[in-house]
mmCIF file of the C-alpha atoms, coordinates in Angstrom:
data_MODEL
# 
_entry.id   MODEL 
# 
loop_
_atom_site.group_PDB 
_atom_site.id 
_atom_site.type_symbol 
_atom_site.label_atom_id 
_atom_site.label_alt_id 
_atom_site.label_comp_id 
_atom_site.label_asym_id 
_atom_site.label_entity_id 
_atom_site.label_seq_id 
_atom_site.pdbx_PDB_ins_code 
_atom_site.Cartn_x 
_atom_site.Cartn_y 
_atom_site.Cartn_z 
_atom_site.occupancy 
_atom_site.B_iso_or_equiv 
_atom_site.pdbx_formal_charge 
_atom_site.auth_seq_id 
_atom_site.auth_comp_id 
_atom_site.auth_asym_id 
_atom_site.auth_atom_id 
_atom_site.pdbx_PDB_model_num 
ATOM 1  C CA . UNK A 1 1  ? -44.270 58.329 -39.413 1.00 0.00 ? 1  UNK A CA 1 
ATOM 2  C CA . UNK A 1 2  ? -42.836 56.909 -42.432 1.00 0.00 ? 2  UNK A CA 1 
ATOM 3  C CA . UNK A 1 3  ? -43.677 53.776 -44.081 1.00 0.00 ? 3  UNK A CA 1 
ATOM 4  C CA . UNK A 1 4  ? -42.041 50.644 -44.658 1.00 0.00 ? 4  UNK A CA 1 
ATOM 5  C CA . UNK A 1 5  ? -41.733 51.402 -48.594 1.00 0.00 ? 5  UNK A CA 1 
ATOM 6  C CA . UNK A 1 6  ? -40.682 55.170 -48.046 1.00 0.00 ? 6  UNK A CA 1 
ATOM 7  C CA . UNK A 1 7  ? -37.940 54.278 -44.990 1.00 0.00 ? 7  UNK A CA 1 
ATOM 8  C CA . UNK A 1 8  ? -36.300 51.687 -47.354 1.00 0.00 ? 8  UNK A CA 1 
ATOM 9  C CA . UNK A 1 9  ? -36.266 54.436 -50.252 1.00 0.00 ? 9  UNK A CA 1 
ATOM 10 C CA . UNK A 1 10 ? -34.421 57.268 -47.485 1.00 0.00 ? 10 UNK A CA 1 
ATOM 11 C CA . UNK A 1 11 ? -32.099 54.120 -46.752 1.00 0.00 ? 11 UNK A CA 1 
ATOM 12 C CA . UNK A 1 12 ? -31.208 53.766 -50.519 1.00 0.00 ? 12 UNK A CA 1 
ATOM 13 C CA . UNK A 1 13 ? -29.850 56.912 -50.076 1.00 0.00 ? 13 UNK A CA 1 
ATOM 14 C CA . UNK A 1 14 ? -28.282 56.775 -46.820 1.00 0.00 ? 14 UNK A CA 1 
ATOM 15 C CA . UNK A 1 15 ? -26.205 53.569 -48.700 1.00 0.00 ? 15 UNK A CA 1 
ATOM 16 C CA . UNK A 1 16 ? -25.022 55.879 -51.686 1.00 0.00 ? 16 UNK A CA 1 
ATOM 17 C CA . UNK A 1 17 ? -23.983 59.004 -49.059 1.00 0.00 ? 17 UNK A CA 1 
ATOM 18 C CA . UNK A 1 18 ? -26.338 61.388 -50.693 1.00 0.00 ? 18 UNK A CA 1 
ATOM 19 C CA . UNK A 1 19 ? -26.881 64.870 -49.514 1.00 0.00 ? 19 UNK A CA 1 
ATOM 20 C CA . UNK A 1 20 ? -29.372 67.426 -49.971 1.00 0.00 ? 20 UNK A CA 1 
ATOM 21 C CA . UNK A 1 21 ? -29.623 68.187 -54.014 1.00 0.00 ? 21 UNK A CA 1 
ATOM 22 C CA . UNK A 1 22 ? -27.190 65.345 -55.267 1.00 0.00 ? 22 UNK A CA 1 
ATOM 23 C CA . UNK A 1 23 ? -29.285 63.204 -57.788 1.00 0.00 ? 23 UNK A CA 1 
ATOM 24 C CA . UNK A 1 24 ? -30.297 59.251 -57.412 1.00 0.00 ? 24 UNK A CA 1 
ATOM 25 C CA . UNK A 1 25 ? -31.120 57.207 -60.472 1.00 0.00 ? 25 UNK A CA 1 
ATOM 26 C CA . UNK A 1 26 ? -33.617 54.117 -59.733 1.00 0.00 ? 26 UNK A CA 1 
ATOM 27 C CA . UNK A 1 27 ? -34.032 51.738 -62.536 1.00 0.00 ? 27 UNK A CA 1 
ATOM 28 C CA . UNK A 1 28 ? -35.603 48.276 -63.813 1.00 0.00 ? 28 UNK A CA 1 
ATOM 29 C CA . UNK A 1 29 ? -37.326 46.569 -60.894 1.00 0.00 ? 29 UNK A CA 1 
ATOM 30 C CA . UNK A 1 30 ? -36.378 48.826 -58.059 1.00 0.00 ? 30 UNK A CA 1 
ATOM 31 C CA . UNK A 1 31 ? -37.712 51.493 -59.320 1.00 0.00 ? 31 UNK A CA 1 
ATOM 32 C CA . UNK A 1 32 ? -41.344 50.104 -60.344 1.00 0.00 ? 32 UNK A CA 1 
ATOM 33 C CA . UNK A 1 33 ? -40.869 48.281 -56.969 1.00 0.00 ? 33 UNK A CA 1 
ATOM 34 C CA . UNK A 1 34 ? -39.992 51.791 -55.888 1.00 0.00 ? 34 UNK A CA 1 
ATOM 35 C CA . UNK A 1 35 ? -42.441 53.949 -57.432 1.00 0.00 ? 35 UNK A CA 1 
ATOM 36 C CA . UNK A 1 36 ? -44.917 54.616 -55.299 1.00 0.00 ? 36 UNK A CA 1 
ATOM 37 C CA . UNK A 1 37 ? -42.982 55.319 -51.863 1.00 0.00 ? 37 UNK A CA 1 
ATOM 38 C CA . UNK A 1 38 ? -40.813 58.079 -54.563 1.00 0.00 ? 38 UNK A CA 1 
ATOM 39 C CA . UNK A 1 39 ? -43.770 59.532 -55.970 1.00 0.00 ? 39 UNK A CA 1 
ATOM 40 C CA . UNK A 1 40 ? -44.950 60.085 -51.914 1.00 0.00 ? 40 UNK A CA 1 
ATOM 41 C CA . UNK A 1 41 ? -41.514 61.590 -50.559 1.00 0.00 ? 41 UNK A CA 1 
ATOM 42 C CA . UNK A 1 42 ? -41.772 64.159 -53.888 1.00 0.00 ? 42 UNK A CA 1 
ATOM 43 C CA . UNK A 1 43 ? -45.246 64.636 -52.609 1.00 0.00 ? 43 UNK A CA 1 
ATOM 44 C CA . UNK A 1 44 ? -44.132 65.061 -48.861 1.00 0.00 ? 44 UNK A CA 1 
ATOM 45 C CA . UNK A 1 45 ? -41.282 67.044 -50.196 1.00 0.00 ? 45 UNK A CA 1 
ATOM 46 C CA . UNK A 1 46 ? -38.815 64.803 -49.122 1.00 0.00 ? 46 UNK A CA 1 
ATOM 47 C CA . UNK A 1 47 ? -37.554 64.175 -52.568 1.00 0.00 ? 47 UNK A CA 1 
ATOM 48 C CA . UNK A 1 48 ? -37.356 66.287 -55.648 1.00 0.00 ? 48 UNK A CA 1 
ATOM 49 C CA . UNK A 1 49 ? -38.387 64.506 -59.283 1.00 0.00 ? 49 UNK A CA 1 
ATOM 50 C CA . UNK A 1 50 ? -35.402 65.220 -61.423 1.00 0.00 ? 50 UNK A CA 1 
ATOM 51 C CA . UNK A 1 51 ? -35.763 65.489 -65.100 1.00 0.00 ? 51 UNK A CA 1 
ATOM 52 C CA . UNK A 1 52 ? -33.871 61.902 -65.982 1.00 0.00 ? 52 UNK A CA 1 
ATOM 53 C CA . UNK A 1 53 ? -36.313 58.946 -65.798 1.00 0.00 ? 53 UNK A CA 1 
ATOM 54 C CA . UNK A 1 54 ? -36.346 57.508 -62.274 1.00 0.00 ? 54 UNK A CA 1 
ATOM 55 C CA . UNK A 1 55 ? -34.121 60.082 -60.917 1.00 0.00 ? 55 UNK A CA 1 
ATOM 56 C CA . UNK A 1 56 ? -34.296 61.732 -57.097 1.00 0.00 ? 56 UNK A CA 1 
ATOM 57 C CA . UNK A 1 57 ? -32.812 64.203 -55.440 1.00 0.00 ? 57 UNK A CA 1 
ATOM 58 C CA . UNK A 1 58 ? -33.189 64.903 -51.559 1.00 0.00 ? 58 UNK A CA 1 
ATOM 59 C CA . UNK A 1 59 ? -34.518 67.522 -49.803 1.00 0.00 ? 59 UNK A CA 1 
ATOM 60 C CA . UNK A 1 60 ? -33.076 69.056 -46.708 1.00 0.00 ? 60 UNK A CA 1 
ATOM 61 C CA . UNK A 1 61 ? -35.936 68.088 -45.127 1.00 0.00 ? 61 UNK A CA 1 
ATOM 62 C CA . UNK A 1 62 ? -35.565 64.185 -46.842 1.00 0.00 ? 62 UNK A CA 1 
ATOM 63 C CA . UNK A 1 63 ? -32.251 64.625 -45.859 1.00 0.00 ? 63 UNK A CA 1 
ATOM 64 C CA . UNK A 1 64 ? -33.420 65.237 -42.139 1.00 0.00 ? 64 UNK A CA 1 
ATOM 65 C CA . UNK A 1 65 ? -35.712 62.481 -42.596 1.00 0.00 ? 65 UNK A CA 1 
ATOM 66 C CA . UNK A 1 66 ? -32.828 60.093 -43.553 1.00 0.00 ? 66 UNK A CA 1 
ATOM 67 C CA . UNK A 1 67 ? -30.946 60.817 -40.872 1.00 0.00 ? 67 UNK A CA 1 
ATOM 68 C CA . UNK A 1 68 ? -33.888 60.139 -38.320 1.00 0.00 ? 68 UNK A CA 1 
ATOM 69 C CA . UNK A 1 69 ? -34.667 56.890 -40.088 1.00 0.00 ? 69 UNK A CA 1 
ATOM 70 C CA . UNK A 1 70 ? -31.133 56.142 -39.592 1.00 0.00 ? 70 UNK A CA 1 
ATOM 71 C CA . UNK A 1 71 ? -31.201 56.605 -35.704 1.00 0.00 ? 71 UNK A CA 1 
ATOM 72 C CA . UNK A 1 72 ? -34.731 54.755 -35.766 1.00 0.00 ? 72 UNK A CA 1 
ATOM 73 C CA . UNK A 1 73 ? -33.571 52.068 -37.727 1.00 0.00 ? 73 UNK A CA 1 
ATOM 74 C CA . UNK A 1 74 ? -29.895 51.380 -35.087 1.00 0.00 ? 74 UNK A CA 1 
ATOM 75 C CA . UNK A 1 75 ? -32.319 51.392 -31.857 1.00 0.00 ? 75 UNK A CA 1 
ATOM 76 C CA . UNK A 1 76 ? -35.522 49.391 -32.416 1.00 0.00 ? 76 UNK A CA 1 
ATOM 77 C CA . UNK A 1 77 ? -35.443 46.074 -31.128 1.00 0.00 ? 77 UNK A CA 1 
ATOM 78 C CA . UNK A 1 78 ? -34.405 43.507 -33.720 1.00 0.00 ? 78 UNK A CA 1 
ATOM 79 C CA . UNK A 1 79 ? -37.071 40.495 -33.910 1.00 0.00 ? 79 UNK A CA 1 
# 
């Protein structure tokens, strides 16, 4: 299961249409808000750390990941 920090990173992504490979820049506060939820997708191998500062790229298994979070995120109950 994802967390709170890395599902709203995959739906930053899911907002700009990215697919697997395409880059993503973060910047100023969203990507020190950001940071640490990137740094664990790269880990997980969700996301790959591209050479330009606070830039991403997704995996096809982030990409798979995005899509899930996507379905998870229309069915739970809203509060």
């Amino acid at each position: 299961m994802l967390s709170k920090p890395e599902r709203r990173v995959l739906s930053t992504f899911r907002e700009y249409l990215m697919s697997p490979g395409r880059m993503l820049c973060f910047s100023g506060p969203n990507l020190e808000r950001d940071r640490p939820a990137l740094q664990l997708l790269a880990e997980k191998k969700f996301l790959e750390k591209e050479r330009f500062k606070g830039a991403y790229s997704l995996t096809q298994a982030g990409f798979a990941a995005m899509k899930e979070c996507e379905i998870w995120e229309q069915t739970a109950p809203k509060p």
